[in-house]
VEXMI-914084 format. One record per residue (C-alpha): residue number from 1; residue in three letters; chain; x, y, z. Coordinates in Angstrom, 1 decimal, padded with zeros to 4 digits. Layout:
BEGIN
FIMI/NUM/ALA/A/X/Y/Z
...
END
This chain:
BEGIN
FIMI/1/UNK/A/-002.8/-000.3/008.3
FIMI/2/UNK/A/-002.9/-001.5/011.2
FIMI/3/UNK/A/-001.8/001.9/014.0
FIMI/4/UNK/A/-000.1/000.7/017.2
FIMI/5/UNK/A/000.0/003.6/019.4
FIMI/6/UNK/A/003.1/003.8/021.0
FIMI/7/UNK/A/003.5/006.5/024.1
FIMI/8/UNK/A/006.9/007.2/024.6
FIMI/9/UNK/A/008.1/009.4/027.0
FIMI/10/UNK/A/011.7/011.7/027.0
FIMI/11/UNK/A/012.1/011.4/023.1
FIMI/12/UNK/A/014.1/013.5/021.6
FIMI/13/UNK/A/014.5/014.4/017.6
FIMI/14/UNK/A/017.9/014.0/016.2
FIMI/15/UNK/A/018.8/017.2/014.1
FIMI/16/UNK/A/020.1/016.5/010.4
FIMI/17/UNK/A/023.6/016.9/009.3
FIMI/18/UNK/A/023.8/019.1/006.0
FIMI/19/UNK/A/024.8/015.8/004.0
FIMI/20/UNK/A/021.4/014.0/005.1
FIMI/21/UNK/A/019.7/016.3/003.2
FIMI/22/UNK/A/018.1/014.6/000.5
FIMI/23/UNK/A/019.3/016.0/-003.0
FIMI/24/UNK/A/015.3/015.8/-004.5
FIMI/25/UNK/A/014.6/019.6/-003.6
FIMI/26/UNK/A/015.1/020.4/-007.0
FIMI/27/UNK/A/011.1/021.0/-007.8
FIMI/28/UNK/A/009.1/023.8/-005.7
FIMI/29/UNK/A/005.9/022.9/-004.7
FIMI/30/UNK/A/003.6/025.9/-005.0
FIMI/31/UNK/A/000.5/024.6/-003.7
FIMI/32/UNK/A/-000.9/024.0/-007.5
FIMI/33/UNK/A/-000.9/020.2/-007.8
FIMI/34/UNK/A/-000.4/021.1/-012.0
FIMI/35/UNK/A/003.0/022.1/-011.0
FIMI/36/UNK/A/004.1/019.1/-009.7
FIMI/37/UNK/A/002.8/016.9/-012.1
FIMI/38/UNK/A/003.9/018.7/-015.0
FIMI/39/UNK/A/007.4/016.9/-014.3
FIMI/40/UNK/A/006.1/013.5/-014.7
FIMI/41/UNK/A/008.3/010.6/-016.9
FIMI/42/UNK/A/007.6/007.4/-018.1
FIMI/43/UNK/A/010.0/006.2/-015.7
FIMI/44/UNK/A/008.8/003.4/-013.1
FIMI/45/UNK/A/011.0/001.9/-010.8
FIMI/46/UNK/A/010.9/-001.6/-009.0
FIMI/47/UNK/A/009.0/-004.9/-008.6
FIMI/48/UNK/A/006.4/-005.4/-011.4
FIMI/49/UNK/A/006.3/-001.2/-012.3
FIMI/50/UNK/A/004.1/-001.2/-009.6
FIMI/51/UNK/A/003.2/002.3/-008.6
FIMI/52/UNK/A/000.4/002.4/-006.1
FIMI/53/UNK/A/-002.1/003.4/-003.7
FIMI/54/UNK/A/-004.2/001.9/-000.8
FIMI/55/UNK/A/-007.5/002.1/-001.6
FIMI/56/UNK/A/-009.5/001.6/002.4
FIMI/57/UNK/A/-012.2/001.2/003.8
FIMI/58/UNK/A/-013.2/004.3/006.1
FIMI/59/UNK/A/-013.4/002.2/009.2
FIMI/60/UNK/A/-009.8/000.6/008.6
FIMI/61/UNK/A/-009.5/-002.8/006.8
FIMI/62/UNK/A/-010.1/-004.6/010.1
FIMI/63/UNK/A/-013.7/-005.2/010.0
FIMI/64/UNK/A/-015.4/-008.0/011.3
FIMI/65/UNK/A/-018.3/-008.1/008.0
FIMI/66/UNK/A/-017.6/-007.0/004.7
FIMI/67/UNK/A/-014.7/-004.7/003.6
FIMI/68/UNK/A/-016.1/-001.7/001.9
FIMI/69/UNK/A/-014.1/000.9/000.3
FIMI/70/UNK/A/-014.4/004.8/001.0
FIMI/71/UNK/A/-016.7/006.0/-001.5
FIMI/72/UNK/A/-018.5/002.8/-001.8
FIMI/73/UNK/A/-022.1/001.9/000.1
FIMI/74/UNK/A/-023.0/-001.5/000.7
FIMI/75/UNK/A/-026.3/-001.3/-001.4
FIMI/76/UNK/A/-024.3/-000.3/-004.3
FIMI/77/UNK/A/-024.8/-002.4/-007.6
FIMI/78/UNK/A/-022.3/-004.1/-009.5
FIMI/79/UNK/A/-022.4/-001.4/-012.4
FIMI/80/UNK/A/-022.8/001.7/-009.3
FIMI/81/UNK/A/-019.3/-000.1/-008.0
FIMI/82/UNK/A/-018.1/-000.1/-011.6
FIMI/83/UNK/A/-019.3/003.7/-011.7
FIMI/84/UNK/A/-017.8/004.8/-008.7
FIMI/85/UNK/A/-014.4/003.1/-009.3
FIMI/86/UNK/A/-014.0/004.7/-012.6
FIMI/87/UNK/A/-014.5/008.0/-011.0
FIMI/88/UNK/A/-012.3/007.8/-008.4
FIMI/89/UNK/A/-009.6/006.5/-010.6
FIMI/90/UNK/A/-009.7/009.0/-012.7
FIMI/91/UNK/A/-009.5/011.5/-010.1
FIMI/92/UNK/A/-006.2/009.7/-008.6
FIMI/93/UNK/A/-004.7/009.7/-012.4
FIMI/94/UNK/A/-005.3/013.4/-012.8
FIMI/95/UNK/A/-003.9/014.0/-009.3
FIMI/96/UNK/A/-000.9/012.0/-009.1
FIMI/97/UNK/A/-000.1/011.4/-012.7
FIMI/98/UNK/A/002.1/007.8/-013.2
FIMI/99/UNK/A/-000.1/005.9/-010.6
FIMI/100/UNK/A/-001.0/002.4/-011.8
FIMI/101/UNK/A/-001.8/000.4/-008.9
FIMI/102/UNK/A/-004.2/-000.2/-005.8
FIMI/103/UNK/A/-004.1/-002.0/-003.3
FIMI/104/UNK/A/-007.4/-003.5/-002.0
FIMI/105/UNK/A/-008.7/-005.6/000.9
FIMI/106/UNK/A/-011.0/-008.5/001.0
FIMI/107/UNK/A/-011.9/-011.1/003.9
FIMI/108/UNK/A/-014.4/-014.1/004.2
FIMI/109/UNK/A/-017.6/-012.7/004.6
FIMI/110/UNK/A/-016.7/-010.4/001.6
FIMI/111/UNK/A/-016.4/-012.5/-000.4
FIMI/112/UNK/A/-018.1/-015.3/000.9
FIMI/113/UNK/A/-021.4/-013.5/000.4
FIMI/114/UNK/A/-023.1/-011.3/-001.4
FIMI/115/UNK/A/-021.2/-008.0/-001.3
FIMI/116/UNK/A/-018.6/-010.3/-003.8
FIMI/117/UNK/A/-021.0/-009.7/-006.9
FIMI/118/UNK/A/-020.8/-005.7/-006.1
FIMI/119/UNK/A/-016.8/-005.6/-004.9
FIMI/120/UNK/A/-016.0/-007.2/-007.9
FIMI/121/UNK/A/-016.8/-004.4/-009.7
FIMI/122/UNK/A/-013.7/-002.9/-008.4
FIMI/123/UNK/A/-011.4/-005.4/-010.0
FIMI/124/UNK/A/-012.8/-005.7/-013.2
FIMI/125/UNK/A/-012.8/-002.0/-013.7
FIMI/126/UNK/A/-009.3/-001.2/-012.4
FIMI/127/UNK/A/-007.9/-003.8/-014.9
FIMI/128/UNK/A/-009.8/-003.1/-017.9
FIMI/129/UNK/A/-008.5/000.7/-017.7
FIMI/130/UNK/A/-005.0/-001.0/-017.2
FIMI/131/UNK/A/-004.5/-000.9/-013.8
FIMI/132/UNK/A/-002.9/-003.3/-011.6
FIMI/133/UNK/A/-004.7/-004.7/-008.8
FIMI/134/UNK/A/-003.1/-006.2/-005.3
FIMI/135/UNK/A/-006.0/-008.1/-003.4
FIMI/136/UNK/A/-005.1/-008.6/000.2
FIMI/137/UNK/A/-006.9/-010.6/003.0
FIMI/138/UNK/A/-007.6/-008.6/006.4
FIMI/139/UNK/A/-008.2/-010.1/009.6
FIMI/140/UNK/A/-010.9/-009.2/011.5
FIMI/141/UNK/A/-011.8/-006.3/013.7
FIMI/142/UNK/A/-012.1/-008.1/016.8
FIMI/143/UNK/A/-009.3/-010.5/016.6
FIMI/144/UNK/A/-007.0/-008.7/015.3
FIMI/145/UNK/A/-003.8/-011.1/016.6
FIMI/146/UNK/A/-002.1/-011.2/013.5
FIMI/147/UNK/A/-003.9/-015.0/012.7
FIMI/148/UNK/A/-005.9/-016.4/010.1
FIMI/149/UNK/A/-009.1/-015.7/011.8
FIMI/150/UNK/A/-010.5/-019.3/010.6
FIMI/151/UNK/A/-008.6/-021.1/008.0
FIMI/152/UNK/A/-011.6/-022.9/006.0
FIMI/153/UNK/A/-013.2/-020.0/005.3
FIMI/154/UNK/A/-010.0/-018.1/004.9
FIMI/155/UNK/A/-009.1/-021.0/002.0
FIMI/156/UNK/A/-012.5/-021.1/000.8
FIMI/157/UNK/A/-012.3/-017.1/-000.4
FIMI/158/UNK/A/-008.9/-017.9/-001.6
FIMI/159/UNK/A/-010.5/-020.3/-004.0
FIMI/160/UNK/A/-013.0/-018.1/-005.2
FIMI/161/UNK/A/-010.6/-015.1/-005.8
FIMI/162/UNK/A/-008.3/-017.3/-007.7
FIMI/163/UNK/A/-010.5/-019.1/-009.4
FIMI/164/UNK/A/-012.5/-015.7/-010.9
FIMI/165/UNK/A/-008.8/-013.7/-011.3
FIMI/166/UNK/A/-006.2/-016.3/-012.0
FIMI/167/UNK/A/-006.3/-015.8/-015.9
FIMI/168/UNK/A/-005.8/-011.7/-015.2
FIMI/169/UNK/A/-002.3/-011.2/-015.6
FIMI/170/UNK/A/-003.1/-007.6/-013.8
FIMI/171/UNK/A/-004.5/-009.1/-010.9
FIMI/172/UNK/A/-002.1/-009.6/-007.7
FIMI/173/UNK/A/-002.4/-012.1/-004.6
FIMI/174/UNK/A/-001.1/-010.9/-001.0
FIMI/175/UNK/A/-002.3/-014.1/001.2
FIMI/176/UNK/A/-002.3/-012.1/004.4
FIMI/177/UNK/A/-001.5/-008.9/005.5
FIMI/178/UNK/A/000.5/-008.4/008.7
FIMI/179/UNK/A/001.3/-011.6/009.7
FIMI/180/UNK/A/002.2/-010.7/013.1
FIMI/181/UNK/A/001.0/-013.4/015.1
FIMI/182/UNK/A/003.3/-016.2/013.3
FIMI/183/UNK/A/007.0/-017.4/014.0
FIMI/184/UNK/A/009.0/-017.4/010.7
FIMI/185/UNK/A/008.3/-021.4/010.3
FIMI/186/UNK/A/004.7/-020.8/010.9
FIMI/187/UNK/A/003.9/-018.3/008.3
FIMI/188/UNK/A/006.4/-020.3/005.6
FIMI/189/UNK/A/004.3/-023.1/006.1
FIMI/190/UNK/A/001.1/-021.5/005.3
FIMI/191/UNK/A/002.9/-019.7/002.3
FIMI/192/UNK/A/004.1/-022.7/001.3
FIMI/193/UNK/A/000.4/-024.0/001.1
FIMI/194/UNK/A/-000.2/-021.0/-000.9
FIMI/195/UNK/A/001.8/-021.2/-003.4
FIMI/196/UNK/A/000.8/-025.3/-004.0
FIMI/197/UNK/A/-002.8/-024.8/-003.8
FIMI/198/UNK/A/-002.7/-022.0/-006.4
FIMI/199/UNK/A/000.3/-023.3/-008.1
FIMI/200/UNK/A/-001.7/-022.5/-011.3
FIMI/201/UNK/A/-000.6/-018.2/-010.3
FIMI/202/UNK/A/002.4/-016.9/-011.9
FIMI/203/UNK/A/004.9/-016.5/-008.5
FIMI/204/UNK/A/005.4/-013.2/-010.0
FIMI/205/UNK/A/002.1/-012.0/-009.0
FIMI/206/UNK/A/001.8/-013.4/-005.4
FIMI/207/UNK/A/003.3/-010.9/-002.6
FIMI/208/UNK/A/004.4/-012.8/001.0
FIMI/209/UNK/A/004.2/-010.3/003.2
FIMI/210/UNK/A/007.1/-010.5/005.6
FIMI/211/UNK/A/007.5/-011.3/009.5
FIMI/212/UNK/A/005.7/-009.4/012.2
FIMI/213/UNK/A/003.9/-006.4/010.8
FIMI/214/UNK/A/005.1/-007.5/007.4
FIMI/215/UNK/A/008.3/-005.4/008.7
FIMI/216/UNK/A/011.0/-007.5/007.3
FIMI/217/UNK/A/011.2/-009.4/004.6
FIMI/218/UNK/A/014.7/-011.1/004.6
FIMI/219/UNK/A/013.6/-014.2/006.1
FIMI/220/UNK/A/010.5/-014.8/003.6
FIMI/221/UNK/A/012.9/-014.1/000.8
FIMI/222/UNK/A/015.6/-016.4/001.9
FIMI/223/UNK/A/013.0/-019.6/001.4
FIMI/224/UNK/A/014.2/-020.8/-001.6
FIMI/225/UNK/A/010.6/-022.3/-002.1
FIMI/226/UNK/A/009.7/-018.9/-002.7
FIMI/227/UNK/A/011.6/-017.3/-005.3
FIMI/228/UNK/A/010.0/-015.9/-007.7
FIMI/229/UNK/A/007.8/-014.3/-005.2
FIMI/230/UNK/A/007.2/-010.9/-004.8
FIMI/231/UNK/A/007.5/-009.8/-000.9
FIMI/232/UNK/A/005.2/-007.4/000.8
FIMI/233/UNK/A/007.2/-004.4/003.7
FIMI/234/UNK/A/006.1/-002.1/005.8
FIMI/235/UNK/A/007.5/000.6/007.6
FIMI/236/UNK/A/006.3/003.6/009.7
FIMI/237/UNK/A/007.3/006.4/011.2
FIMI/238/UNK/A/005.5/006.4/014.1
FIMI/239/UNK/A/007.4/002.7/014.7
FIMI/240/UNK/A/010.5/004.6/015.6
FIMI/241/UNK/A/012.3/008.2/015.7
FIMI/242/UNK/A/015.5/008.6/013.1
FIMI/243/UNK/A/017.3/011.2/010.9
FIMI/244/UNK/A/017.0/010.6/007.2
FIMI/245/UNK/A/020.2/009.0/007.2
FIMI/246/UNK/A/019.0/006.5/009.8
FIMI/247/UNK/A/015.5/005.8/007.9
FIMI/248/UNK/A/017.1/005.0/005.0
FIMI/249/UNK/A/019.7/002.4/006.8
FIMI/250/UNK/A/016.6/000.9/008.4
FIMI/251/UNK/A/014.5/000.3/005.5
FIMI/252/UNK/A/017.9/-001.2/003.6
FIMI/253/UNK/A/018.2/-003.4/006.8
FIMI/254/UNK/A/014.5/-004.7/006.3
FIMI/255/UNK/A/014.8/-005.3/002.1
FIMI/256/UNK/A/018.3/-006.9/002.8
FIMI/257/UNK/A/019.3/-008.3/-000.9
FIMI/258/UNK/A/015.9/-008.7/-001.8
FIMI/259/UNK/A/014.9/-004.8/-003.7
FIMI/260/UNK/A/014.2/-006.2/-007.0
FIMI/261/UNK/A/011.6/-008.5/-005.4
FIMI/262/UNK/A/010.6/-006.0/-002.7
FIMI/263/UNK/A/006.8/-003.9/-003.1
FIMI/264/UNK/A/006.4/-001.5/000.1
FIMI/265/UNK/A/002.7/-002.5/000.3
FIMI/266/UNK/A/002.3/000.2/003.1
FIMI/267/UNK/A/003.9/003.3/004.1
FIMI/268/UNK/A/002.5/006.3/004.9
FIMI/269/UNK/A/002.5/009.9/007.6
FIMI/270/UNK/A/000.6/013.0/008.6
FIMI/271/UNK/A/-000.8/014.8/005.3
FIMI/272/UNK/A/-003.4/017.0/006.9
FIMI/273/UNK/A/-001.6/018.8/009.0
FIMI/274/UNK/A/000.4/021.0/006.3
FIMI/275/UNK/A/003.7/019.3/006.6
FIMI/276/UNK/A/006.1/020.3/003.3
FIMI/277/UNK/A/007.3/017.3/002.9
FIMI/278/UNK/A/009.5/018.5/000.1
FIMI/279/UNK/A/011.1/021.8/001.7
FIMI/280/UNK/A/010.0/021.1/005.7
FIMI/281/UNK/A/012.5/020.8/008.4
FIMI/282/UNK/A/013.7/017.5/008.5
FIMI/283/UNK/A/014.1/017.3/011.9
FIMI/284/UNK/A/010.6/016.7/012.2
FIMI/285/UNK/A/010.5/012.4/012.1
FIMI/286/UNK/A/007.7/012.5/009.6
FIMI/287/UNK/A/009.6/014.4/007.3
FIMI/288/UNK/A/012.4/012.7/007.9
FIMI/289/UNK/A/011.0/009.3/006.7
FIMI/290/UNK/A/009.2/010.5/003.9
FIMI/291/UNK/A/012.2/012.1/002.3
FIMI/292/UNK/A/014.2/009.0/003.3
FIMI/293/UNK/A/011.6/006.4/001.9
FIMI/294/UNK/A/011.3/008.4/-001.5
FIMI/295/UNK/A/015.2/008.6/-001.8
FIMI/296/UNK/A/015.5/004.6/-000.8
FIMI/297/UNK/A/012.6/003.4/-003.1
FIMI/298/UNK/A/013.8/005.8/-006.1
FIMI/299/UNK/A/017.5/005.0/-005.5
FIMI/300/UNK/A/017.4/001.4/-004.9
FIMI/301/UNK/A/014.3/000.7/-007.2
FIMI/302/UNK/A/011.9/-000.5/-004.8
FIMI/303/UNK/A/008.2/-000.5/-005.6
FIMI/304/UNK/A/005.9/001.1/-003.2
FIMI/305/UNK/A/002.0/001.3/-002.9
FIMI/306/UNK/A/001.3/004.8/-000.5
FIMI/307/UNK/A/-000.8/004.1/002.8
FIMI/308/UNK/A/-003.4/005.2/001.9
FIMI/309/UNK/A/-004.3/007.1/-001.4
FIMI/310/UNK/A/-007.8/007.2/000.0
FIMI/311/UNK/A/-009.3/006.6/003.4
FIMI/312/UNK/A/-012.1/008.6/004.8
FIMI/313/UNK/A/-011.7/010.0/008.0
FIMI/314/UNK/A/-007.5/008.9/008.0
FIMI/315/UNK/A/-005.1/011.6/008.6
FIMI/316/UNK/A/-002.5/009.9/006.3
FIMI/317/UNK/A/-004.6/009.7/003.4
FIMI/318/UNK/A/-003.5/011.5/000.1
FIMI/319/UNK/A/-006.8/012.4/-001.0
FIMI/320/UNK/A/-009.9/012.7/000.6
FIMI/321/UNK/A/-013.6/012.4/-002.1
FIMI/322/UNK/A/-016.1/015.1/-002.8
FIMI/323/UNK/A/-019.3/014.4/-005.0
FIMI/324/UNK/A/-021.9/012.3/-004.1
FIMI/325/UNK/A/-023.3/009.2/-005.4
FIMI/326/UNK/A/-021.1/008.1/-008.8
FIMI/327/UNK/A/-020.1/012.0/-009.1
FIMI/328/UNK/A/-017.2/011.1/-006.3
FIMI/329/UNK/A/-014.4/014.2/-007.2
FIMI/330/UNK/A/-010.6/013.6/-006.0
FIMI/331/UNK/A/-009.3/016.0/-003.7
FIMI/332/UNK/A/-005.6/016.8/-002.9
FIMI/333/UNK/A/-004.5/016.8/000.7
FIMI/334/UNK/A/-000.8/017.6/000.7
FIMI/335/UNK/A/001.2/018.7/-002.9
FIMI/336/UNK/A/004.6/017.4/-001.1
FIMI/337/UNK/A/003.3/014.3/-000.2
FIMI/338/UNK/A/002.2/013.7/-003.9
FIMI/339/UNK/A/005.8/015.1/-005.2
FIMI/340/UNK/A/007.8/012.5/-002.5
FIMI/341/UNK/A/005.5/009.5/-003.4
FIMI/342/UNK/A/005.7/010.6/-007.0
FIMI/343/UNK/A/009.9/010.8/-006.7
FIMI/344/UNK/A/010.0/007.2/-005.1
FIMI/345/UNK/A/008.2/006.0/-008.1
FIMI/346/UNK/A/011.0/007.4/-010.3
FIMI/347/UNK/A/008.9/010.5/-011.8
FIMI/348/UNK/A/009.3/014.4/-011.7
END
């Protein structure tokens, strides 16, 4: 995620309306995680069943040398990777019961040296348990402008990617998250180079994310050189200040008529600071959004992928790790948060 601080001065919360209440309260969240996942279905809703979480790197994704996931130390071993990923995914499956996605970074010198014979570890073990695995590229740290930071070796760790997880059919390409330094035609053009030097990928497993911040996708999905192509949104609520009935018109305005090809790669709020996101005032902005993203994505079958499920050191993050070395535990943060992301998901 990439946080632009916004100071704004003289805002005011709107109140909500008794009919912007969202009609999910029907589950009471006790503080025992058990009880909310004792609700859980089979059901799955949107793009590819994808149900998912960001797994980050504790410094943010922007980094200007290798990406390296919380938990994860950059002397680890392939089979310590391997280890380590097992044990936190089995953490986030026994806290969040119907998760089966995450959402990874990579950049050049990731994979371009020789942290790529560690990471990979991650990959190989999410999608032999099952899991589904989006790999998305991350700028750097200190150019951060929304650009391909240089596009040979940006193309060159394409190729290796595809060329090692092209045959996994649970293996999913986002070219480039947060586009933000591109006009429309620009970044069209370099999807468009994507899709023909990979033109060996299913379309159904490549996410364009869209315009700006990847913040609206309509104009990605109106390229009819894409279809077929899954499209990568993301909203905040520190973007903005709206009831629930406004959050849900604004996320519909960025989808348009493209939900069934939609994946909310990133979304996310405040889970440390003992917000009930299921019962809370939803005056508050943060509540607002959450209950308004979990009604939109559960309603409207849109696939989401929580920012983040883990991050150390992020105040958003569902989980933070205990343990040490491959003993890594899986701690809850906020029971609410897990029930809203859980509803948008279509369980409890």
């Amino acid at each position: 995620m990439k946080k632009r601080y916004v100071f704004m001065l003289g805002i005011i919360l709107c109140a909500c309306s008794r009919d912007e209440v969202t009609e999910v309260n029907k589950v009471n969240v006790t503080g025992n995680e058990n009880t909310v996942l004792s609700n859980a279905s089979t059901a799955k809703v949107g793009a590819a069943s994808i149900a998912g979480l960001n797994w980050a790197d504790g410094r943010d994704n922007f980094v200007d040398g290798w990406v390296i996931l919380s938990g994860l130390e950059a002397g680890d071993s392939y089979n310590t990777v391997v280890a380590k990923t097992d044990a936190i995914l089995n953490g986030f499956t026994s806290k969040i019961n119907g998760v089966n996605t995450i959402r990874i970074p990579i950049n050049p010198p990731s994979v371009g040296e020789s942290w790529w014979g560690s990471y990979q570890g991650v990959i190989d073990k999410a999608t032999s348990k099952g899991w589904k695995v989006i790999i998305a590229c991350w700028e750097s740290a200190s150019s951060r402008d929304g650009i391909i930071d240089n596009t040979t070796a940006f193309w060159s760790m394409w190729n290796t990617v595809i060329n090692k997880y092209q045959s996994n059919g649970n293996v999913y390409f986002e070219p480039f998250n947060e586009p933000h330094g591109y006009t429309l035609a620009q970044l069209t053009s370099i999807y468009s180079q994507f899709l023909s030097n990979y033109s060996g990928v299913p379309k159904g497993r490549i996410i364009l994310g869209g315009i700006g911040y990847s913040e609206n996708v309509t104009g990605v999905g109106a390229d009819s050189r894409f279809n077929g192509c899954l499209l990568g949104l993301h909203n905040y609520a520190f973007w903005a200040t709206r009831s629930v009935t406004q959050w849900r018109a604004d996320w519909r305005s960025r989808i348009g008529s493209y939900g069934s090809r939609t994946v909310i790669t990133e979304f996310g709020a405040t889970m440390n600071s003992g917000k009930d996101y299921q019962n809370g005032n939803q005056s508050d902005n943060e509540i607002a959004y959450i209950v308004a993203t979990s009604d939109v994505c559960r309603t409207d079958n849109i696939a989401s992928v929580y920012w983040p499920g883990l991050r150390d050191g992020d105040s958003y993050s569902l989980f933070n790790r205990g343990g040490s070395g491959t003993n890594i535990s899986i701690n809850t943060v906020n029971s609410s948060g897990i029930f809203r992301v859980r509803y948008g998901w279509g369980e409890n």
